[in-house]
Structures are given as structure tokens and as C-alpha cells.
N, C-alpha and C positions, 0 to 999 in steps of 0.2 A: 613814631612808636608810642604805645599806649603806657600810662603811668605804672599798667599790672608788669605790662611788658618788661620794662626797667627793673621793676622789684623782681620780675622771677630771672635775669641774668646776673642782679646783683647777688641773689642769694644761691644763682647755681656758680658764680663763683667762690661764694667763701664757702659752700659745701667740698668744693676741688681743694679749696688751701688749706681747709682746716683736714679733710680728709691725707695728705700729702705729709702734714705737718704730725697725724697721728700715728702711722704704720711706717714700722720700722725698716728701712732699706739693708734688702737679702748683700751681705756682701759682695764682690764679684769674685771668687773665685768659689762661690757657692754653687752648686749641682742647681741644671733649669728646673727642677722641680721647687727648689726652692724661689725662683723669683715667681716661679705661676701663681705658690702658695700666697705673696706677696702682692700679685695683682689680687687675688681672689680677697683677700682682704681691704685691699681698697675700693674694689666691687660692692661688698657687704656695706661696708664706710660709706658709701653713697647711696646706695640703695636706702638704707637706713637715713639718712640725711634728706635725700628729694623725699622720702614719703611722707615723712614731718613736717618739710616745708610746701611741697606741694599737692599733696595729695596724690591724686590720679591724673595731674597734666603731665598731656602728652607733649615730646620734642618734636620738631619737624622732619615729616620722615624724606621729603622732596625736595633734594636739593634747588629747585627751582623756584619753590615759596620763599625760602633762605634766601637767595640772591634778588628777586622781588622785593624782601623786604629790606635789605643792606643798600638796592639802588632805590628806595624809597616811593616804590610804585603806590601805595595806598595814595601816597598824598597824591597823586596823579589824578586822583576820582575824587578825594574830600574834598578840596576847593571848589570843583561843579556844585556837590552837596551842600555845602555853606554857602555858596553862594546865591542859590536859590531857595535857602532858611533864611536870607536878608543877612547873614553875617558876613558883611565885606571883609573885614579885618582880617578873621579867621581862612577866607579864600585866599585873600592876598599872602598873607604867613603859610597856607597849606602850599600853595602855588609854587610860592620863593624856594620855601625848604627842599620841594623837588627836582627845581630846575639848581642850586646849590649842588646837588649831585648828578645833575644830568644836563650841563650847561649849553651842548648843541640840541637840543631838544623843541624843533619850531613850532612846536604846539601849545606847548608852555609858558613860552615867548610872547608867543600871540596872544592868548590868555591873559599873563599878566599886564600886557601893555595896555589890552583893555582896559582889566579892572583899575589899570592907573587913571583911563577917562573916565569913571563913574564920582560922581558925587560924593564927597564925602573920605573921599580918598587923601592917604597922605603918606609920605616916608617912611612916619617910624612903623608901620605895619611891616614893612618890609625884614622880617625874624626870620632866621632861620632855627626851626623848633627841635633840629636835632644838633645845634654848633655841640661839641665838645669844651670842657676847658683849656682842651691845651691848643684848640683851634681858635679861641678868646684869645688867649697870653701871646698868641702871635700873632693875631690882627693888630693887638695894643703895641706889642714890639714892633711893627712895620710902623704904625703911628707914632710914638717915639723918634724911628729912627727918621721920619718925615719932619719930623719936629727939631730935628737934632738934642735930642736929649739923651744923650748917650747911656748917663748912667738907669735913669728906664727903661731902656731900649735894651741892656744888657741885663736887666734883669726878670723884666718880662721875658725873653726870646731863651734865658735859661730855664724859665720857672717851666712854659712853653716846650722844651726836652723834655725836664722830667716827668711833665703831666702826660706825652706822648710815649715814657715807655712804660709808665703804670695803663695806660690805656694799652699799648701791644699786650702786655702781660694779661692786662683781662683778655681781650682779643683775643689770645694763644686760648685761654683757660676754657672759652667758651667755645672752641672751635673741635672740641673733643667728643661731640654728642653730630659735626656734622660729615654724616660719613655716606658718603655714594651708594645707596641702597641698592642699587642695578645691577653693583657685581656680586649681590650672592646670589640670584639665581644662575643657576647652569653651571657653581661653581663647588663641590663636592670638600675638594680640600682642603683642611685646614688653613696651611700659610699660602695659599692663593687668597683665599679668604682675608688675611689678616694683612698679606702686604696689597691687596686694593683699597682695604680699608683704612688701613694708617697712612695708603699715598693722599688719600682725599685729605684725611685732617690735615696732614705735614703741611701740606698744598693750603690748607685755608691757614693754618699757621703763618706760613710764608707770606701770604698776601696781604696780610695784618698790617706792614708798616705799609706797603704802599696803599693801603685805603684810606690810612691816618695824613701820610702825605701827599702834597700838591708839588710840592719842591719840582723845578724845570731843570734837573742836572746840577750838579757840582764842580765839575770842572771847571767853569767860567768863574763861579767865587775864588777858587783860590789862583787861579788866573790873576784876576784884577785885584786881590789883594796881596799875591806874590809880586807885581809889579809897586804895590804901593810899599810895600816894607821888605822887600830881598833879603829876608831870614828864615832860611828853610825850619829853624827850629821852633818858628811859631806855627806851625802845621804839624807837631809832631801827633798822633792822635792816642785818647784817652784808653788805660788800662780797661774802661769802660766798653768803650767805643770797639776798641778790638776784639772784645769778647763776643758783642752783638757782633760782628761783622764774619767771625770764624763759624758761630752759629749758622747766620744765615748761608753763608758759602755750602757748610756741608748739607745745609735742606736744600740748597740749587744742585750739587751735583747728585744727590739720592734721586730729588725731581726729574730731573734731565734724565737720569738711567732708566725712570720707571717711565717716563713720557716717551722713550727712544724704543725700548727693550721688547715693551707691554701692547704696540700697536698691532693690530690685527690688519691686514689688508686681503683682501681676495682668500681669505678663510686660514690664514698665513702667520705664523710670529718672524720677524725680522730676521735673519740668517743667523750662527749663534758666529759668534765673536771670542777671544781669546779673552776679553777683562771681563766678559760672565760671570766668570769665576774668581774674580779679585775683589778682595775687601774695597770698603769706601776710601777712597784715598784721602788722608789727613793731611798733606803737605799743605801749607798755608804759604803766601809772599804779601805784604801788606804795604811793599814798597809800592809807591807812586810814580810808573813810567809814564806815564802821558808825558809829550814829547812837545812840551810848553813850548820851547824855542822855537819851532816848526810854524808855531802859529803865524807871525811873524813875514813867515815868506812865504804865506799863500797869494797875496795878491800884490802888486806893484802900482806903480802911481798910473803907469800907461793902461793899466787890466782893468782899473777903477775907472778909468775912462772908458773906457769899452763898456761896460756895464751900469756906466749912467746915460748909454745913448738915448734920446729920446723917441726914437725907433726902433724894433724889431727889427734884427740888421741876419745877415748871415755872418759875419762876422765875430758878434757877441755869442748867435747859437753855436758857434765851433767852439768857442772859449767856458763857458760856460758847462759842455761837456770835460775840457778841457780839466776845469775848475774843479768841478765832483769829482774827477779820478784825484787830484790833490788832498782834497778833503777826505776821501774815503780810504785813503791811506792812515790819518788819524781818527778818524770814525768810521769805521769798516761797515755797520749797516747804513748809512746816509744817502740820503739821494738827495737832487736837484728838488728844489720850489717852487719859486720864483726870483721876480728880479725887480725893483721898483722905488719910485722916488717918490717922494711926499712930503709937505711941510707939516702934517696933524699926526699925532701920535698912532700907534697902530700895532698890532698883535699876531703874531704868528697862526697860522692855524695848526701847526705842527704840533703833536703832545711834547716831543721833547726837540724844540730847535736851535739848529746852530745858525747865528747871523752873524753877517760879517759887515759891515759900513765899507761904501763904496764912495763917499765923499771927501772931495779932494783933501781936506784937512785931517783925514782920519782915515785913510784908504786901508783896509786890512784890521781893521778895529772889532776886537770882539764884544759884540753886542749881547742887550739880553733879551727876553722872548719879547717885550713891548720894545718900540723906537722910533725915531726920528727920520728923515731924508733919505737918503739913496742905500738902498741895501741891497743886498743877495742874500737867500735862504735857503737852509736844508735842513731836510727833516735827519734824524736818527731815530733808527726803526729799531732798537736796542732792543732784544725777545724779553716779554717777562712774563713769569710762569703765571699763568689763570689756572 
């Protein structure tokens, strides 16, 4: 992303905050004319704000140049481009930064593995020209924690939070200008109009933290470190945390309704349904049932044999069926992987997998998405909203 790029998101967010922070909020049990009055004023607030700051640039009206740009396709072509101006460096760094977000991508691969055989080539080329900070503060905490340096390690990996929810918040802030342009034609009315339009933003709201994170599940952290210190009140989570967490709950269930409700099939809206008509349900539960003990007696010392055979047996494929119906009782979207032994470390291809160790000292051991020696894998296909 280009340095103009940067400055005109930094300044279309602080025209949202300082606009937000200026016009006064219509109370609620004020008549809707009064909160219209009150967008139409933070309307004016901005208007007046982008035209100062940027003249006549235009936002993007195609949702597909947006996501183009967020999966960082430019760099896809700058690397060819530099690299045929003689700027290795700059190829190598365009190259990196794209496959950084688009990591099974064998074009890219291929590419830079080349430019690794050329001349002149070295490591530190190897940038990624869009890391974030709070994407820094967490590679430094993982090194830390590789280091055993604890008290680093816990202050990067905090500093690392809060620089990732000042980024959601710009995220949200700048997600307000992108709105699915497709559904106002053929669409006349008002709040049709208005609820396709604010599903899209909600929608790229929502998806804010998961582009920020990489994270492969939680469960398993507090897994292994409920088994290291058995005090449930070190898990209690932050007045913080719970606030984010009820937020995003009620954008998944709005999404859900508008993704379910909204769908057109054979010129068709889905049959009407009794909750139509019912407000967004607010009931919140924040208790933690995942059924940790359970883990435990998925598999037995004889199953782990069966599953280190060193042939494809009929045997293991009955068990192994067997095995997924276990699992899919605590992980309801999951399915089978594979099955496999190895002494070299190795990584799942699953975006978010569950492994389990299938070696004799460790049979039924939850693993994490890299490991060692005999395993069995599944995927969990867990829906999240695009």
C-alpha cells in the first residue's frame, strides 16, 4: 500500500472520530426524526472534513478492488516489475509481503525461491512491507518466549493486544465507506436499501479481528495451561474482553439472520419463520462449557496402536471413522485428515486443526498445529462470516 494510501485512511479516520466526538448524541427515547437529524449532522461533519482533507478523491466503489487490495494483490505484479528494473531487493520484499498473506499461493513460492538463487540475494530482504505493529510486538513475544524471557515475553505479547485493538478500531472506522454497491439497483425502498447496506459494513466490521489474527484456536491454550496450574480463576476474562466478545456475538447473530433471511434461490425469499418478527436477542452466556475432561478418553493406549500401524490396514480405516464420530461430538464441524508418523517437525494443512499424538508415551495428547511423531488429524470447519 502506497504512502498516499496510508495518509488518506489515517486522515479518513480521525475525520470519523473527531466527527463522532463533535455532534451531540439524540437521546433514546427521542422521536426518529430526531436521530435522522443527528446522522444528517454527522453527514455535513464529514463531508466538510474529506473535502479539506481530500479534495475530490474518490472511495472505492467495487467491493472487489477492496479485497484485492486487503489480500494484497498489487504486490503480486510489483515484484515482476522491480525485478526486471534490476531491483532485486525490492522484488524479494514485494514477493514476501504477498505471499505473508497469501501463504499457499505456488506462484509466489516459485518466484521467490528463485529470486533466492540469483546473485546478490540475502535474508534481510526478506520484509514484509505491510507487517503492522501489533503484528511486530508478537513475533518479538514469541521470540521472548523462545528465549525464555518471560518478563519480555509478557510485555511484548500485552503491548501486541493493545496495538491490535487500536488497529480493530481503525479497521471498524474505515469500514464505513465499504458498502456492497449491487444492492441498490432494482431496490426502490428505503430500509432495504439501508439494511443491505449496513449488512456489508457490519460484515467488514466483523471481519476486522480475524484479518488482524492468525491465532489457530484457543481451546488448546487453555487446555495445557489449565492442566499446568488447575485454578479456574486464572481464566477468569477481562471486563475488557467481555465487552469485545458481547459486541461481536450480536454482529454474528444480525449476520447470521441477514445471511439466512436475505437469500434469493429460484427467484424465492426463504419461507417466513416465526423469529421474523422478534427483536435481536441480547441473552449473552460467557461461561466456558467445552468439555476438557472429555479430551482425555478419546483415545487409549491399544487405539494409539492401531493408528501407528505402519500400513493402511482395514482395521485402523474402521477406527479412525470410529474416532471422528468421538471427536465430532466436541467439535461438531470436524472431520478426518489424516494419520502419520514422522521424526521432522511438520504442520497441519488445516486452517484451524485439532491433533492428537498417537505415540506410545503420549497417546491421546493434545497437540498444536506444528509436531513431532505419530499423529492423527482433523480439521474444524468452524463457519465464519465473509
Amino acid at each position: 500500500m502506497s504512502v498516499e494510501n496510508r495518509q488518506y485512511q489515517d486522515d479518513t479516520v480521525s475525520c470519523r472520530k473527531k466527527c463522532d466526538r463533535r455532534i451531540k448524541t439524540a437521546m433514546a427515547s427521542a422521536p426518529k426524526i430526531a436521530k435522522y437529524h443527528e446522522t444528517s449532522e454527522i453527514a455535513l461533519c464529514l463531508l466538510r472534513c474529506r473535502k479539506d482533507m481530500f479534495g475530490d478523491h474518490q472511495t472505492v466503489r467495487k467491493m472487489s478492488t477492496y479485497h484485492d487490495l486487503e489480500e494484497r494483490k498489487p504486490y503480486q505484479y510489483m515484484h515482476i516489475c522491480y525485478y526486471h528494473q534490476g531491483e532485486l531487493a525490492m522484488a524479494v520484499q514485494s514477493a514476501y509481503t504477498f505471499l505473508v498473506a497469501n501463504p499457499d499461493d505456488k506462484d509466489i513460492i516459485q518466484s521467490l525461491n528463485w529470486y533466492m538463487d540469483r546473485d546478490g540475494y540475502s535474508d534481510e530482504m526478506l520484509i514484509d512491507m505491510e507487517r503492522k505493529d501489533h503484528e511486530a510486538k508478537f513475533m518479538n513475544g514469541a521470540e521472548a518466549y523462545d528465549e525464555q524471557d518471560w518478563g519480555r515475553c509478557v510485555h511484548e505479547f500485552e503491548t501486541s493486544l493493545e496495538k491490535s485493538l487500536i488497529q480493530d478500531e481503525k479497521c471498524r472506522i474505515l469500514c464505513q465507506d465499504k458498502i456492497d454497491w449491487s444492492v441498490v439497483d432494482g431496490n426502490p425502498e428505503l430500509d432495504i436499501l439501508l439494511a443491505s447496506m449496513r449488512s456489508s459494513v457490519i460484515r467488514c466490521e466483523h471481519n476486522c479481528l480475524y484479518k488482524l489474527s492468525n491465532i489457530n484456536g484457543h481451546y488448546r491454550n487453555k487446555y495445557f495451561y489449565g492442566k499446568q496450574y488447575k485454578k479456574d480463576e486464572l481464566f477468569t476474562p477481562s471486563q475488557e474482553m467481555l465487552e469485545i466478545y458481547q459486541k461481536r456475538e450480536l454482529e454474528a447473530r444480525y449476520l447470521e439472520f441477514m445471511e439466512k433471511r436475505f437469500v434469493i434461490k429460484d427467484g424465492e425469499l426463504p419461507p417466513e419463520q416465526a423469529d421474523d418478527h422478534n427483536p435481536l436477542p441480547m441473552d449473552f452466556h460467557v461461561e466456558d462449557n467445552f468439555p476438557y475432561s472429555e479430551i482425555s478418553k478419546l483415545l487409549t493406549p491399544s487405539e494409539c496402536k492401531i493408528l501407528r500401524a505402519e500400513f493402511d490396514t482395514k482395521e485402523r480405516d474402521i477406527f479412525v471413522k470410529e474416532l471422528e464420530a468421538r471427536v465430532k461430538v466436541l467439535w461438531p464441524n470436524s472431520s478426518f485428515s489424516s494419520v502419520s508418523c514422522g521424526s521432522h517437525v511438520r504442520e497441519s494443512k488445516c486452517e484451524r486443526a485439532i491433533v492428537f499424538s498417537s505415540e506410545s508415551n503420549d497417546c491421546g495428547e493434545w497437540l498444536g498445529k506444528w509436531f513431532t511423531g505419530c499423529v492423527v488429524v482433523f480439521c474444524d470447519h468452524k463457519h465464519v462470516l465473509a
